[in-house]
C-alpha positions in Angstrom: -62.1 -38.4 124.9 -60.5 -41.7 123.7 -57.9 -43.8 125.3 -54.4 -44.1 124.1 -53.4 -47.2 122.7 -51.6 -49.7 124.7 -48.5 -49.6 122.0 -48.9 -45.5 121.8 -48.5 -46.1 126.1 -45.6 -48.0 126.1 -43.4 -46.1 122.9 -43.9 -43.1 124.9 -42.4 -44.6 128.2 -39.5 -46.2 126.0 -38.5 -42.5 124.5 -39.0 -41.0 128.2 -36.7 -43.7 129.2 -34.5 -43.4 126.5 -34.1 -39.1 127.1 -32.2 -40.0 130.2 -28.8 -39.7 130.9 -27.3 -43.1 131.2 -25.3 -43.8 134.6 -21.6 -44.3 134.5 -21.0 -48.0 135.2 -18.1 -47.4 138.0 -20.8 -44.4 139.3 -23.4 -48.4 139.4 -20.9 -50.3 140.7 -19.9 -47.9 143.5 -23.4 -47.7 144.6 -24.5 -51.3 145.0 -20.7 -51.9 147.3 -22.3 -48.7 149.4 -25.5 -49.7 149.8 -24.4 -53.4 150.2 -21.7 -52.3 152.8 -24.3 -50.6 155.2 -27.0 -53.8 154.8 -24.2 -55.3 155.9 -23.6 -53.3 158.8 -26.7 -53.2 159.8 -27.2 -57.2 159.9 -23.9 -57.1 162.0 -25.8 -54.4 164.6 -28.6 -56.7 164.9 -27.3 -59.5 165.4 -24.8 -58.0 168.1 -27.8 -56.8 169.4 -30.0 -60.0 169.7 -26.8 -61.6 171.0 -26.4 -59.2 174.2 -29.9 -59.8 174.6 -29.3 -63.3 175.0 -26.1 -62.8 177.2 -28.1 -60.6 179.8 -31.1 -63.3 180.1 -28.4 -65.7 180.7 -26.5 -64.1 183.1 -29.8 -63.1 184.7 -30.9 -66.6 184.7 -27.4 -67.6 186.6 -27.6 -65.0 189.4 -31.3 -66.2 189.8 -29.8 -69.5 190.3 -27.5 -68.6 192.4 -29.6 -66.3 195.2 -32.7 -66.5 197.1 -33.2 -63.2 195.7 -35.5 -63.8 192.7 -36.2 -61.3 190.1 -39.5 -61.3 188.4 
């Protein structure tokens, strides 16, 4: 059993690639604004997330303060 060539290897790759349908361009664009959209959202999330966190340690911090009452 012999081993295909490297340039056998890759013409085959280049017709498999070349048998596929090619995407519509609009089909392209529409995909990368959806997929950019929700990264987008979901940077927004954490961030709101990360921000609350921070709210609630500070208003924790300020209560703590405030009474005798400590929470550990």
């Amino acid at each position: 059993m012999t081993t295909p060539e490297p340039d056998d290897f890759i013409k085959s790759e280049a017709e498999a690639f070349e048998d596929e349908e090619s995407e519509n361009p609009i089909l392209g664009w529409a995909k990368a604004i959806v997929f950019g959209i929700g990264d987008t959202a979901k940077d927004i999330l954490e961030e709101g997330r990360r921000g609350a966190r921070e709210a609630m340690q500070d208003g924790w911090e300020r209560f703590d303060q405030k009474t005798k009452h400590r929470r550990d």
